[in-house]
C-alpha positions as MATLAB code, in Angstrom:
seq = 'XXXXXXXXXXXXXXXXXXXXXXXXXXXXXXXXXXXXXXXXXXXXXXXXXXXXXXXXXXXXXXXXXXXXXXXXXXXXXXXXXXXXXXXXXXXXXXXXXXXXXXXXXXXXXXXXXXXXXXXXXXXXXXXXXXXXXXXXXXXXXXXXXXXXXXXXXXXXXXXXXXXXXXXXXXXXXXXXXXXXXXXXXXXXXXXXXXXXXXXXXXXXXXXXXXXX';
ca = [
     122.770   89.823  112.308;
     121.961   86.234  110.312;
     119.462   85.621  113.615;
     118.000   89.313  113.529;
     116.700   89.206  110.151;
     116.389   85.674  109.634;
     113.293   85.500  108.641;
     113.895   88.729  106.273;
     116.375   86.670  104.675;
     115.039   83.745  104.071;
     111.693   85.986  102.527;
     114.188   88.155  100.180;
     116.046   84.905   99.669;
     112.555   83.141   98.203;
     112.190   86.753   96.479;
     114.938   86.652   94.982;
     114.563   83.085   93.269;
     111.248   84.066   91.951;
     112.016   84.420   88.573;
     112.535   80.691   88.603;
     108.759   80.006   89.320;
     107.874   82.595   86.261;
     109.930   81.202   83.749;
     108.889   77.585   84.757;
     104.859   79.232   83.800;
     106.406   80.748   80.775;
     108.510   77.829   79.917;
     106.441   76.690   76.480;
     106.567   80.671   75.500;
     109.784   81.015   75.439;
     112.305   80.337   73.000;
     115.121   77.753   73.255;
     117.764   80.762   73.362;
     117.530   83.968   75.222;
     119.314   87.258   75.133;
     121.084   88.020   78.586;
     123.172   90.915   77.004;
     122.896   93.771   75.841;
     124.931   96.690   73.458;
     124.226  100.207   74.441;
     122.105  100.483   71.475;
     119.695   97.879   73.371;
     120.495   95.229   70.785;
     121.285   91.866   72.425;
     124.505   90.809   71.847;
     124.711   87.727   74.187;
     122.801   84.807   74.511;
     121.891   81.697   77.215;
     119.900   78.521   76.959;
     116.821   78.310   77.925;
     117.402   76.689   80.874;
     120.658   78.575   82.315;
     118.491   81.750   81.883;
     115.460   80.643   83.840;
     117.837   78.308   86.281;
     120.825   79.726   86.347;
     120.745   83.336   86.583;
     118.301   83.822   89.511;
     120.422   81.548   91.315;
     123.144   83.081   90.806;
     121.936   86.049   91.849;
     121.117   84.256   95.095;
     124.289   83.062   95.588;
     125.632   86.991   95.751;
     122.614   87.890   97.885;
     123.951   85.725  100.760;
     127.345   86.459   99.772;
     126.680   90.047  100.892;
     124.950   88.693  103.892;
     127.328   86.660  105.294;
     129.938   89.186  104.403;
     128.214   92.128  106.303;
     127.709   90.077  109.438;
     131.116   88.744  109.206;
     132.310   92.439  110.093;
     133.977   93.306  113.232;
     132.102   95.877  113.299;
     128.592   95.366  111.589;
     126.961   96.877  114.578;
     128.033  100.503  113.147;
     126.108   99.821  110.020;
     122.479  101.036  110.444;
     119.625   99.336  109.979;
     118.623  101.339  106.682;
     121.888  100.344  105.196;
     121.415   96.090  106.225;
     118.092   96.806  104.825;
     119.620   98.072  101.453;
     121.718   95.314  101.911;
     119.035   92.534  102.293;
     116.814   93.785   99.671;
     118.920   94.889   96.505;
     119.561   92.212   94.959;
     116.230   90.548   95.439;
     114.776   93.302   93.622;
     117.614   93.355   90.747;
     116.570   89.963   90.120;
     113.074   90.520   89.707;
     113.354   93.933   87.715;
     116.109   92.317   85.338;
     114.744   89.213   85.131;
     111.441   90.491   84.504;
     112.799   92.828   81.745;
     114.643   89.574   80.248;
     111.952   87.552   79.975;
     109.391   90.517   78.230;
     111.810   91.041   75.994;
     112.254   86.874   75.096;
     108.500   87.274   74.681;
     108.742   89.773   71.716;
     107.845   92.837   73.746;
     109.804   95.781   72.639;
     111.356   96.960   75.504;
     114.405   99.481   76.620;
     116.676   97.150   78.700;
     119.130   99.804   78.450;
     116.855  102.903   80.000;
     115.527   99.705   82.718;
     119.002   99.676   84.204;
     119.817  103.184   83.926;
     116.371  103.852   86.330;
     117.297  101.147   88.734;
     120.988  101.988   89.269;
     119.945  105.596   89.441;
     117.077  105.032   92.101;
     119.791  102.977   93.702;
     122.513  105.085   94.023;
     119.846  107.574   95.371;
     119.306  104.952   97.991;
     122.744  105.031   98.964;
     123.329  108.622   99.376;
     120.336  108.445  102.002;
     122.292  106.105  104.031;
     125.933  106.941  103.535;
     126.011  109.337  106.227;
     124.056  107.770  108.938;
     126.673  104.724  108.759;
     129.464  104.703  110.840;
     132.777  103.110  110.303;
     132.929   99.725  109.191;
     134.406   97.703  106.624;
     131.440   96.078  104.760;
     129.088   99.443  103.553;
     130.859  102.826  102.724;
     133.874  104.308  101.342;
     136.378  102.118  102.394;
     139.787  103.656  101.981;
     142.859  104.065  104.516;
     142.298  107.564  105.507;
     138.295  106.908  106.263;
     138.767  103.726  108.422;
     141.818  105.103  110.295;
     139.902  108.518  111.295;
     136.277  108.700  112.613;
     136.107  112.528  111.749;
     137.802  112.162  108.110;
     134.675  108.663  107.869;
     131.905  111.265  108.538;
     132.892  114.000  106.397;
     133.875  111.992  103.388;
     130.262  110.388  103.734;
     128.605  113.435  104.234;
     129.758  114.630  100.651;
     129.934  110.899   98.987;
     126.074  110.833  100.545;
     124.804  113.823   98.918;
     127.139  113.321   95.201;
     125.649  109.885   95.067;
     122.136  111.784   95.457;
     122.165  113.998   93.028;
     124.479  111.994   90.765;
     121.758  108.933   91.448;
     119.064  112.146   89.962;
     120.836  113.102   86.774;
     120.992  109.499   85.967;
     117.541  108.875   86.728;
     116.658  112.303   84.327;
     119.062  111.354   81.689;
     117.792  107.415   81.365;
     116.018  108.425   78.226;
     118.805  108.983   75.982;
     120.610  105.683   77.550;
     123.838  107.381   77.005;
     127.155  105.834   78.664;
     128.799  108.916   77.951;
     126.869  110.326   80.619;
     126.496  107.603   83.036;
     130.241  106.593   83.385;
     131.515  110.348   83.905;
     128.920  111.010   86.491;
     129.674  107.231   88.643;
     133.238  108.170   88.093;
     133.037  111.418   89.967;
     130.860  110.265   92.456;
     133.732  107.444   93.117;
     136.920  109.872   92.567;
     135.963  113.277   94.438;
     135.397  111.293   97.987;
     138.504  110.025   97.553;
     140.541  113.130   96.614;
     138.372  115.026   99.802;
     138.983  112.210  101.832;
     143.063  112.391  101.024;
     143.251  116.171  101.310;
     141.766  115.796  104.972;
     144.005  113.320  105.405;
     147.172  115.648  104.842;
     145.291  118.817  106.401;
     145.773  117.143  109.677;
     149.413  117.408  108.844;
     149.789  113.742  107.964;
     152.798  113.680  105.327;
];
């Protein structure tokens, strides 16, 4: 896979470092501490230097993009995962890093921006993403549901991604529509079931074959 998409990966790799080159252009604007956290009510609540925030967090952010690489082409059996999914795999957290990033640095500017409704839209979008390419994937043990009863059964694989495919779409949607209000009592309950009911389906399948 690492020769396949080489030089995809070394393009989202520069990508994802990107940030770096900004923040060395805004370097005189900004000031000597900047918030990397935020509260729910989009008040920062954690700060970084200067100089870990334009630095450090991009590269960090690099170091879990090739993480991820070299994870999914360490699988036995990477050559189920379609290429949509490696793509989602190559590409998310290059654009994390510029959205967040981006978002960090307007709001270190003095720009009076949502940070909260910024990650809402991008996790929802993402999720959305995900539920595309859940089903097409086959079983593997780097992308998907990843559970006992899925990677010991091909059939029980399919049809838990089937329904964790389209949950993740529409719960992706009502995240997306709900962003506004930036409400974790919202977001939580909807990732949880997206998470829980695959599982439960993917258990009761699991003892409908008569597995006790």
């Amino acid at each position: 896979m690492l020769k396949k998409y080489k030089s995809t990966i070394i393009f989202t790799s520069v990508i994802t470092v990107l940030p770096i080159f900004a923040g060395l252009i805004l370097w005189n604007r900004l000031p000597d501490e900047i918030a990397t956290h935020f509260g729910t009510d989009n008040t920062p609540d954690g700060y970084s230097s200067k100089a870990f925030a334009v630095f450090g967090l991009p590269l960090i952010m690099l170091g879990i993009h090739l993480i991820c690489l070299i994870g999914t082409n360490a699988d036995p059996k990477r050559k189920n995962i379609s290429d949509k999914a490696i793509g989602t795999v190559l590409w998310i957290i290059p654009i994390i890093s510029l959205v967040l990033m981006g978002a960090t640095y307007a709001y270190a500017l003095g720009n009076k921006i949502k940070i909260g409704f910024i990650v809402l839209m991008l996790l929802g979008v993402l999720f959305i993403l995900l539920g595309n390419y859940l089903p097409k994937t086959q079983q593997n043990y780097t992308f998907g549901l990843r559970i006992p009863w899925t990677l010991n059964d091909g059939e029980n694989w399919v049809k838990t991604h089937r329904l964790s495919g389209w949950l993740m779409v529409i719960g992706g949607a009502v995240i997306c529509a709900t962003a506004i209000f930036e409400n974790p009592w919202i977001f939580f309950p909807v990732v949880i079931a997206m998470l829980l009911i695959p599982v439960a389906y993917s258990y009761k399948l699991y003892k409908d074959k008569g597995n006790k």
